[in-house]
N, C-alpha and C positions, 0 to 999 in steps of 0.2 A: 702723507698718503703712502699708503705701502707699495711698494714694486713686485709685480706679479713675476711668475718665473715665464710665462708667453713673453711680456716684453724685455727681459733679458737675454731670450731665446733670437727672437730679432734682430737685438743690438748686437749680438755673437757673430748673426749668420751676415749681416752690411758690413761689421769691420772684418771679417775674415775677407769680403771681395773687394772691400775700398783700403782699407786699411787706416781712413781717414774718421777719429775719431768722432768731430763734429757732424759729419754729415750722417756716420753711423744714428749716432742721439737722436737726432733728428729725425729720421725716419722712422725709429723705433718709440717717437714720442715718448721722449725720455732729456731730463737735465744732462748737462753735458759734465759737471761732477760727481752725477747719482751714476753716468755709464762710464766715467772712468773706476770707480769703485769696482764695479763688479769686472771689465776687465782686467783690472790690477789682479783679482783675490779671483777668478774664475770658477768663480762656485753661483748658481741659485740662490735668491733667495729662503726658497723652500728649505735649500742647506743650512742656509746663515743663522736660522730661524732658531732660537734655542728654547726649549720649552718653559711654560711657565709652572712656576711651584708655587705661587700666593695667589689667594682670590684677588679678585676685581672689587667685589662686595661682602662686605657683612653676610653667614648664613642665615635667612629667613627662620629656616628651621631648628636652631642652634638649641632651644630650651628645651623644646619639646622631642627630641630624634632619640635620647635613650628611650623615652616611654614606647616610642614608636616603634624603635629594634626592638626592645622588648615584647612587642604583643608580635613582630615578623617570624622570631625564633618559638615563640611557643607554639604559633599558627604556622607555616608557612605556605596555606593555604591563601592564605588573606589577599588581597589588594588593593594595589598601591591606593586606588581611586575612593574604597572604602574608610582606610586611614585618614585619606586626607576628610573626606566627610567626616569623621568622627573628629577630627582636631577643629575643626570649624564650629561644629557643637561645643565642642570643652571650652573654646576661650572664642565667642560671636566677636564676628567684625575683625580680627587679626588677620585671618589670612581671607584672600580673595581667590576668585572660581580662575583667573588667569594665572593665578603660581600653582596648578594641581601638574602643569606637564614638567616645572621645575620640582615637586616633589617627586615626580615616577622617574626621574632620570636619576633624583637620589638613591630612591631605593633601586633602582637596576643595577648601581654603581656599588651597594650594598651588597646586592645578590649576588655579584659577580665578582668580586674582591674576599669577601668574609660571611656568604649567606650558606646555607646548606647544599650540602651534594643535591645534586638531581639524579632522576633516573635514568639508564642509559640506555639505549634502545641499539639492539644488534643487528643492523642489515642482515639479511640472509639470502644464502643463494640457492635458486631454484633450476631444480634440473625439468629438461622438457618431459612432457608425459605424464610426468608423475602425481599432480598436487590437485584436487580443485574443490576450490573453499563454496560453500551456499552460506547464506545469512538471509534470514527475514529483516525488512526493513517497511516502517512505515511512510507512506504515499502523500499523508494528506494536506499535507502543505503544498502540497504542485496546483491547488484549488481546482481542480481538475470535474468537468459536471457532466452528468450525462441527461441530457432533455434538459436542461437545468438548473437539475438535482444533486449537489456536491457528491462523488464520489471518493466514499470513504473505503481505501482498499489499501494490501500491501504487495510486495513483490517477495517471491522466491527468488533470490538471484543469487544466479553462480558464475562462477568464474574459474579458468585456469591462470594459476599464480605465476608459470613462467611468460606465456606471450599474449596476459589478460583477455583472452578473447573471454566475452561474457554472453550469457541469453538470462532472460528473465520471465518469470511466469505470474499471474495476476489471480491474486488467495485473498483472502477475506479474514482468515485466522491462521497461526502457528499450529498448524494440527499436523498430524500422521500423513494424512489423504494430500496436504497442500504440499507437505515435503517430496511425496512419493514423484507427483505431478509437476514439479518443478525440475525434480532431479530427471525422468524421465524426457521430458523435455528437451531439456539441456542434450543430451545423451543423444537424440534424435536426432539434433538440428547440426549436433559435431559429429554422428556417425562413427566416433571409437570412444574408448574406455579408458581413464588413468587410471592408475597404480592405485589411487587413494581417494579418499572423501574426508574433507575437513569440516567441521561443522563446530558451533557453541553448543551449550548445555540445553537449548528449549526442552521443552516437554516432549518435542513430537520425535526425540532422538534417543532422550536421554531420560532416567528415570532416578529419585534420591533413593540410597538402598535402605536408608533407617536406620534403625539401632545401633546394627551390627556395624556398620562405617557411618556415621555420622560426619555430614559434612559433605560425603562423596556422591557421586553419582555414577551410573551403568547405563546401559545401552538397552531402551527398548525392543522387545521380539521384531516387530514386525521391520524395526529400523535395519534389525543385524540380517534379516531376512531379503530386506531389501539388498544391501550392499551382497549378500550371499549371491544371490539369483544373477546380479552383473559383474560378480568377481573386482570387486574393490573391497580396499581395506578400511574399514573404518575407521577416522581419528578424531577425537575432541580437544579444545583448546583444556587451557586449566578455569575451574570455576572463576568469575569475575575477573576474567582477564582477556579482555577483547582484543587489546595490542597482536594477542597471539596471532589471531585471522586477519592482520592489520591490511593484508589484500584487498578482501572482497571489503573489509571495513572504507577504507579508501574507495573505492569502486564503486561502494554504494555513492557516495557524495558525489561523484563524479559524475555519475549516472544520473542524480537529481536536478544537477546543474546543465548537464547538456538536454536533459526532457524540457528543463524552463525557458531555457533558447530556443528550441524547438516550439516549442508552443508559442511565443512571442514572435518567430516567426510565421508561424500558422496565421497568427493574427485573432486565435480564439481557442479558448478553453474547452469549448463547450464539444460533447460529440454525441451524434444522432443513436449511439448503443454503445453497449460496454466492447462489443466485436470491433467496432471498429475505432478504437481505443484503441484494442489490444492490436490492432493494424498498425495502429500508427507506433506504438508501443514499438513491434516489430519491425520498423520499417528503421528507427535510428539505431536500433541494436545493428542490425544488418550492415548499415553503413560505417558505424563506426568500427566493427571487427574486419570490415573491407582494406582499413590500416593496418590489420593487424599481419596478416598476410604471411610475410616471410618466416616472421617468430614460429606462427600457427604449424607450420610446414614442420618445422624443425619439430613440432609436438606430435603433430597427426603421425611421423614414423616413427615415434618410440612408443605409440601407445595400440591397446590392439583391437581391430573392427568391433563395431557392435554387432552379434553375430547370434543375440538372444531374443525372445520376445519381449515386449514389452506387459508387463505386469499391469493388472486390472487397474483405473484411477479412481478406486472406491474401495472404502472396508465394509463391508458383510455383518449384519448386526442381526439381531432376531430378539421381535418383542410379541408381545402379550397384548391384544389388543382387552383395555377394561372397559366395565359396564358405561363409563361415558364415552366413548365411542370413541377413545384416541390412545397413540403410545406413546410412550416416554423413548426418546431417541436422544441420548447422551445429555440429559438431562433438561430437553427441551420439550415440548409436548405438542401435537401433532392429530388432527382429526381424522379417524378415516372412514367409509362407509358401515352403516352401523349394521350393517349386514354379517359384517368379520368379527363382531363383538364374542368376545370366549375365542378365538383362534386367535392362533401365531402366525404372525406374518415376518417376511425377509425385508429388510431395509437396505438398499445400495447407499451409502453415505459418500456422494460425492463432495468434491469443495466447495463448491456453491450450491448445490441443491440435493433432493433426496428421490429416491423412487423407491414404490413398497409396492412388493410382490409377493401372490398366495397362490403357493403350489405355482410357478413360474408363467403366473398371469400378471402383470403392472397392475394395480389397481388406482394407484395417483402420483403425481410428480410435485413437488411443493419446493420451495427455496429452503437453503440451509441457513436456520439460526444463530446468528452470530453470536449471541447473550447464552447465558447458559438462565435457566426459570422464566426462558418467554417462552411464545404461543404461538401457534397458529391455528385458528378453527374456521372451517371452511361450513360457515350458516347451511350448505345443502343436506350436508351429514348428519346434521341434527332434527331438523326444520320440522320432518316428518311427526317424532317423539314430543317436540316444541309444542306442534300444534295440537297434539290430543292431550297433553299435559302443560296449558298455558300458565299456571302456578308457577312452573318451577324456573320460568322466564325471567321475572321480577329480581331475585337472588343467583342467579344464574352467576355462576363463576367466572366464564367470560360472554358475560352479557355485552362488554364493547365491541365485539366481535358479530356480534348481529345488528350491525352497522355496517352496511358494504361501503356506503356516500353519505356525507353531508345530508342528501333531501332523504335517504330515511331515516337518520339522525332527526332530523325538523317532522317527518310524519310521526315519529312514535313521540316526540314531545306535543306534538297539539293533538294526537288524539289524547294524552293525558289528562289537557289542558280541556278539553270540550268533552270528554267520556269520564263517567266514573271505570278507575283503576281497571278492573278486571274485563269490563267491556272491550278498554282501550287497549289492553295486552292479545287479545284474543283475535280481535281484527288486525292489530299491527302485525302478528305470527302469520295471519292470512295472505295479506300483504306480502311477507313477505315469502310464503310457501311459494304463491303467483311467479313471483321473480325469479323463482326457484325451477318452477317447470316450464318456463315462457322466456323472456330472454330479461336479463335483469336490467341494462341498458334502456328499452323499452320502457320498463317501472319506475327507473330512475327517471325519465325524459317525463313522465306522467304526472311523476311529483314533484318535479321542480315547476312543471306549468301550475300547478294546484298553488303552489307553494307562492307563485307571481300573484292570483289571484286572490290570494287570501284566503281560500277554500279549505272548507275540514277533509284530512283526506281520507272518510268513510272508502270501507271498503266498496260498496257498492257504486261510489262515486269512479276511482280510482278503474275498475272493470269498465265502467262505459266509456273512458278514455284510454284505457289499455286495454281491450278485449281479451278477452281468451279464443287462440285461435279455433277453427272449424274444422274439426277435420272433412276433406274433401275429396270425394271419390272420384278415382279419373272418367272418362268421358271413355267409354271401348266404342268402337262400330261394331255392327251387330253382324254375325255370324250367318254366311250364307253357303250353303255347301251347293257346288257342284257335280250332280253325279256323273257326270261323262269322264269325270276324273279317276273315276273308279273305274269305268270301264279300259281307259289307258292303263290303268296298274295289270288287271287281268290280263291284257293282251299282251303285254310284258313279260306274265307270267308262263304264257303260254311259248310265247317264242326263244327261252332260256331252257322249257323242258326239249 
């Protein structure tokens, strides 16, 4: 059994106060020949120890290791784990799933002996003030719900790269509007301004110039507009090279790891709105830049107040409302009152949602499209046209869309089902005109009872359990004139002349 250097250590420190070999040993549970050795030679054994230069065993891998350098050097992508799968298929039954950790130490021994250079990654130093990187980062692994409902969302998030203080804002896409709103943001909640802005290549910064530099990219208007307006300079990494921003790239992970804590201690994923997400969102950014503190100090005085207005969190679009009663808004489509049909109307394109205004009236508010060739058709805009032209229901291009619920989904299949075709179009249009000027909840509540019973839901059926309201004229008292009251105004009159 080998002798450790602790119980040599022992043996040292007894005869250095006894002096008495035997007893030393003894204490130090130790032969009393194995501890005059080592004070004879007063070294360690960790010293004594001389390395070895022959195996213990046979290499396992002996036949097959040039094939396997071989495929290292032309890949050196590859993995160890992968190799070893692939030798296991070449010759079944030779090697076993328990020698894969004795193969990765070969090839590490490989790689680090005779494998290829690696890349070298240059610390850098960051002066206060100056830097702060944004990157979009996707969300949706934090399984994060709202009611729910998984939400699928991303962050703006930035950071300064000298004393990481970070804030983060909550986008739905890499666009213009999400950048603008992030950075401002950010801007807001630090109260001054760095020297710089660092960002990757997305779209909503960066645009490919073509022909003329192939390969390259430039700085959209509204981007350099941006940085214009808060006196920073703009800068981008190099294409496909994230290492550059390796800050906020970091940051972000960081950032995902402590929300997952955070929510684990919450005890629940789940939150009653997107707001107050974005509370809770806020509430660990807040905390954790509370460490950040002294670095922060040393930033906030080299950098100089935000001392501008903040810029509108929408771009300005103008469309052409056409003969079907919607506009095409960045290449999503959009219903609006068929009243504005043949006008242009002004589009606010916020991050999450849209508002259209004619001659600086709003006319509707609707969510912002995340897909670019979807929809949104609001059945009231149309319903009126629907119903005096029931034909063009049938083919209707987004005929799914005059489906508010499930039970008028199930009313316009069983009037199908119990009406011939055009009867059944013409009454379900009715229907749903009804829902249209009465409260559509109502209709719905109407139909799904119809829907328990088994009942065809005939228009006329559907009105006797959802009425059309009455209008009802209020109740006046009736009008009694006093004339004595007249005679007090006169006597008034008379005592002022």
């Amino acid at each position: 059994m080998e002798t450790s250097d602790r119980k040599v250590r022992k043996l040292m420190e007894e005869y250095e106060k006894t002096g008495n070999l035997s007893r030393s040993a003894l204490r130090a549970d130790m032969d009393r020949k194995t501890a005059r050795k080592y004070i004879a030679c007063g070294q360690m054994p960790s010293e004594l120890r001389e390395p070895r230069t022959w195996r213990t065993r046979e290499d396992p891998f002996a036949e097959h290791w040039s094939a396997c350098r071989s495929m290292f050097e032309d890949c050196p992508e590859l993995e160890a784990k992968t190799v070893f799968e692939w030798l296991c298929r070449q010759d079944p039954g030779r090697y076993q799933e328990g020698q894969l950790r004795t193969f990765q130490r070969r090839v590490r021994a490989w790689r680090a002996t005779a494998g290829p250079d690696k890349e070298v990654f240059f610390a850098q130093k960051h002066e206060p003030g100056r830097r702060l990187s944004t990157d979009f980062t996707h969300m949706k692994e934090l399984g994060v719900t709202i009611r729910g409902e998984l939400f699928d969302y991303l962050l703006c998030h930035s950071a300064l790269t000298f004393s990481n203080w970070e804030w983060a804002a909550i986008c739905h896409s890499e666009s213009m509007v999400a950048l603008r709103t992030g950075i401002q943001e950010t801007l807001t909640h630090l109260g001054h301004v760095p020297e710089e802005h660092w960002t990757d290549h997305s779209s909503a910064a960066t645009h490919e110039l073509g022909e003329q530099s192939p390969g390259k990219r430039g700085y959209n208007a509204a981007y350099l507009d941006l940085m214009a307006h808060f006196g920073m300079t703009p800068r981008t990494i190099q294409v496909d090279s994230p290492h550059e921003n390796g800050d906020i790239e970091s940051l972000n992970g960081a950032l995902k790891r402590r929300l997952a804590q955070h929510l684990l201690l919450r005890g629940s994923r789940d939150f009653a709105s997107q707001e107050a997400y974005r509370e809770f969102l806020h509430g660990v950014l807040r905390q954790v830049n509370g460490t950040r503190q002294d670095k922060l100090s040393e930033e906030l005085a080299q950098m100089r107040v935000l001392d501008v207005d903040l810029l509108p969190d929408y771009s300005v679009l103008r469309c052409q409302v056409r003969s079907w009663s919607t506009i095409n808004v960045k290449r999503r489509i959009y219903s609006v009152p068929s009243r504005l049909i043949g006008s242009t109307v002004t589009v606010h394109r916020y991050a999450e949602h849209i508002e259209v205004f004619y001659q600086g009236e709003r006319q509707l508010t609707a969510p912002w499209l995340r897909k670019e060739r979807s929809h949104h058709i609001n059945y009231r805009h149309v319903i009126e046209s629907l119903v005096r032209k029931p034909g063009a229901f049938p083919a209707y291009r987004f005929r799914a869309d005059l489906f508010p619920t499930a039970a008028f989904r199930w009313a316009c299949d069983r009037l199908h089902r119990d009406l011939i075709a055009g009867v059944a179009d013409r009454e379900y249009l009715q229907i749903l005109k009804h829902a249209a000027t009465t409260m559509e909840c109502e209709v719905d509540r109407a139909l799904r009872r119809l829907w328990a019973e088994g009942k065809t839901p005939r228009l006329d059926v559907v009105l006797a359990v959802c009425p059309r309201p009455v209008p009802v004229l209020p109740v006046q008292a009736p009008l009694t004139v006093e004339l004595h009251q007249y005679d007090q105004l006169l006597s008034l009159q008379e005592v002022c002349r």
